[in-house]
NULOKOL-675401 format. One record per atom (N, C-alpha, C): residue in one letter; x, y, z. Coordinates in pm, whole numbers, padded with zeros to 5 digits, always signed. Example, Ala and Ser with C-alpha at 12.3 -4.5 7.8 and 13.67 -1.06 7.14 Angstrom:
BEGIN
a+01319-00569+00780
a+01230-00450+00780
a+01320-00330+00780
s+01285-00225+00708
s+01367-00106+00714
s+01290+00003+00787
This chain:
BEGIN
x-02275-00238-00232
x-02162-00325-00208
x-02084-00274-00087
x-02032-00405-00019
x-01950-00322+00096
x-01816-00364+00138
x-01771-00302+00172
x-01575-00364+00166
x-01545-00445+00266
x-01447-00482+00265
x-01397-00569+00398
x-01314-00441+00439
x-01316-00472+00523
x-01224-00360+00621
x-01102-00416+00719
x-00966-00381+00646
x-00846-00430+00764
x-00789-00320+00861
x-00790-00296+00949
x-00711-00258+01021
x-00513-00310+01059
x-00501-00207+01007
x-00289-00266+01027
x-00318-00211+01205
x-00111-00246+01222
x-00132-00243+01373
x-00120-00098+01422
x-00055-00031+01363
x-00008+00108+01364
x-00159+00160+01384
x-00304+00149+01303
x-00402+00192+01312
x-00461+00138+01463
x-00446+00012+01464
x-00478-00093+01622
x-00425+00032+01758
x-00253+00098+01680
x-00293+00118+01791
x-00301+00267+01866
x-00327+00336+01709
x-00397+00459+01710
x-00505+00486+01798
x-00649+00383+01793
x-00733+00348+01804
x-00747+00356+01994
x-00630+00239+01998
x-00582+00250+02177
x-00550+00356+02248
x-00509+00449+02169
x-00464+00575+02247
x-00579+00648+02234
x-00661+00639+02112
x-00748+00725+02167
x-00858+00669+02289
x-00905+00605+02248
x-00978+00487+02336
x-00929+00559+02496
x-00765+00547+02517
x-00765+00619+02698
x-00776+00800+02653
x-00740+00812+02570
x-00763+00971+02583
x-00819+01082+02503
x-00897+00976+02410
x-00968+01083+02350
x-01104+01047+02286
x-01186+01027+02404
x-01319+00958+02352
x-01392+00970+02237
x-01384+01125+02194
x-01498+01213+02132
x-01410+01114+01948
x-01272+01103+01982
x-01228+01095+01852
x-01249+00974+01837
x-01215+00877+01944
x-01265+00692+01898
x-01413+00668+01881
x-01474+00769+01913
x-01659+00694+01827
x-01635+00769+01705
x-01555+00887+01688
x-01554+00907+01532
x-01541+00844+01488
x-01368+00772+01502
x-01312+00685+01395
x-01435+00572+01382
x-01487+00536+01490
x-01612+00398+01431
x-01691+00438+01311
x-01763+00578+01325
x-01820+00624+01224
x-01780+00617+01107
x-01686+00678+01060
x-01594+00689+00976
x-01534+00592+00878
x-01530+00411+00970
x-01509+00336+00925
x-01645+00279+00890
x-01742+00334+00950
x-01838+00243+00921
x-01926+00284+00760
x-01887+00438+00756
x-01927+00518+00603
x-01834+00475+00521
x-01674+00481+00539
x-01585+00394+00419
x-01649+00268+00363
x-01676+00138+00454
x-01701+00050+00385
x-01812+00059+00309
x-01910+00182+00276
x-02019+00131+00217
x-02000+00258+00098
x-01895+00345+00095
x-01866+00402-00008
x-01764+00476+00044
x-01660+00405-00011
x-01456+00513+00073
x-01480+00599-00016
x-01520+00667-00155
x-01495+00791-00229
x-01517+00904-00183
x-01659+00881-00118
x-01718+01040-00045
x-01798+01012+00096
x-01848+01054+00118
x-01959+01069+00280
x-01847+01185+00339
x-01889+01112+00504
x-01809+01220+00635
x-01667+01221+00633
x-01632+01303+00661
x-01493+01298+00679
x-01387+01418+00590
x-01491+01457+00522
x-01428+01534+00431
x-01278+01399+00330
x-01352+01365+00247
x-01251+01229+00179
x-01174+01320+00130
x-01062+01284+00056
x-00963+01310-00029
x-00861+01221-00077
x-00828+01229-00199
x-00734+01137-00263
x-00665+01215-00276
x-00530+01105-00178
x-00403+01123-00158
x-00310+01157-00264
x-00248+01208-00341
x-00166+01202-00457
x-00024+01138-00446
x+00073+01118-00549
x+00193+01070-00526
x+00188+00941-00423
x+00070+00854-00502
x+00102+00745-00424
x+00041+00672-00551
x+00084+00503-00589
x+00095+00426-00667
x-00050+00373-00706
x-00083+00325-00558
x-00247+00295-00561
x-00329+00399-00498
x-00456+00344-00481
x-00538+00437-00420
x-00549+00473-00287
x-00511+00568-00243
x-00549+00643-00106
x-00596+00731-00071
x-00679+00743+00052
x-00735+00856+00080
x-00758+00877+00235
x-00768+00981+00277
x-00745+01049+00394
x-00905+01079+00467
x-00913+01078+00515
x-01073+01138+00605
x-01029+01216+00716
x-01056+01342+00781
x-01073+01435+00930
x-01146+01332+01009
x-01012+01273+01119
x-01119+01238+01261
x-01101+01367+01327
x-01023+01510+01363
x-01028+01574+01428
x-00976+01683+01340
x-00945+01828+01416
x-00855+01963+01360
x-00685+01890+01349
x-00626+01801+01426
x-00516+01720+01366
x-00506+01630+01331
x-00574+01511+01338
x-00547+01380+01297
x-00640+01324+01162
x-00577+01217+01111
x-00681+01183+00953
x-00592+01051+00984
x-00779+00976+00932
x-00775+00847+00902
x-00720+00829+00728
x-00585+00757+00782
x-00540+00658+00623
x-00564+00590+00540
x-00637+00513+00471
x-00649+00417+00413
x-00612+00382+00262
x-00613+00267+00223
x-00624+00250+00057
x-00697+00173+00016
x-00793+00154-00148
x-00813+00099-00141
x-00789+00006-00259
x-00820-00097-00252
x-00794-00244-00314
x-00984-00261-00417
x-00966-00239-00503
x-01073-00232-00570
x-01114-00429-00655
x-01034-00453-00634
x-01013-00569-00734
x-01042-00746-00587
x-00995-00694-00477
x-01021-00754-00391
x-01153-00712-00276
x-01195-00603-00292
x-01315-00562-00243
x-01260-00513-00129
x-01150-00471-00089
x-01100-00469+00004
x-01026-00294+00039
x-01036-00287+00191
x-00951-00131+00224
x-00927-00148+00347
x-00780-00124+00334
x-00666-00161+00439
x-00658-00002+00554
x-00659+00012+00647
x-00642+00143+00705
x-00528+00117+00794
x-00451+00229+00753
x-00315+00221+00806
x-00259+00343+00903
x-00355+00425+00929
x-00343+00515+01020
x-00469+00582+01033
x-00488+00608+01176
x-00637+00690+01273
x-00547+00864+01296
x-00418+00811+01345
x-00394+00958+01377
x-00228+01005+01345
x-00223+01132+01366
x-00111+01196+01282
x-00188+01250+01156
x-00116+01333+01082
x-00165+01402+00946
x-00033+01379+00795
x-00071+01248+00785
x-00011+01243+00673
x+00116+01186+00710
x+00106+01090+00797
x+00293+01081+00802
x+00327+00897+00751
């Protein structure tokens, strides 16, 4: 089974900055998104579930600072990603 995948804008425009300055990390994040949709629990990225949060979230390593955000929506097939970079904010 495989998810739909949203991107918010905050992630849009994570994505853009790396895109001018940090190549090695924007083909990660493709990767990364492309292993979530076909199982967000585990693969690359080193996963982890987020705690102290209501629904489900979890974090993946695109780099030594930054982690991809997401949650997911189990009932709609669905996982929203709401941040590429920063650590947890």
């Amino acid at each position: 089974m495989t998810y739909r995948i949203l991107i918010l804008k905050k992630a849009e425009a994570d994505l853009a900055w790396f895109r001018k300055n940090d190549r090695r990390s924007y083909l990660k994040c493709f990767d990364l998104v492309r292993d979530i949709s076909l199982h967000p629990r585990k693969g690359i990225g080193k996963p982890e579930k987020l705690r102290y949060f209501e629904k489900e979230v979890y974090s993946r390593r695109v780099n030594h600072i930054d982690r991809l955000i997401y949650s997911i929506y189990e009932n709609e097939n669905e996982i929203d990603i709401s941040s590429f970079k920063g650590h947890y904010e």
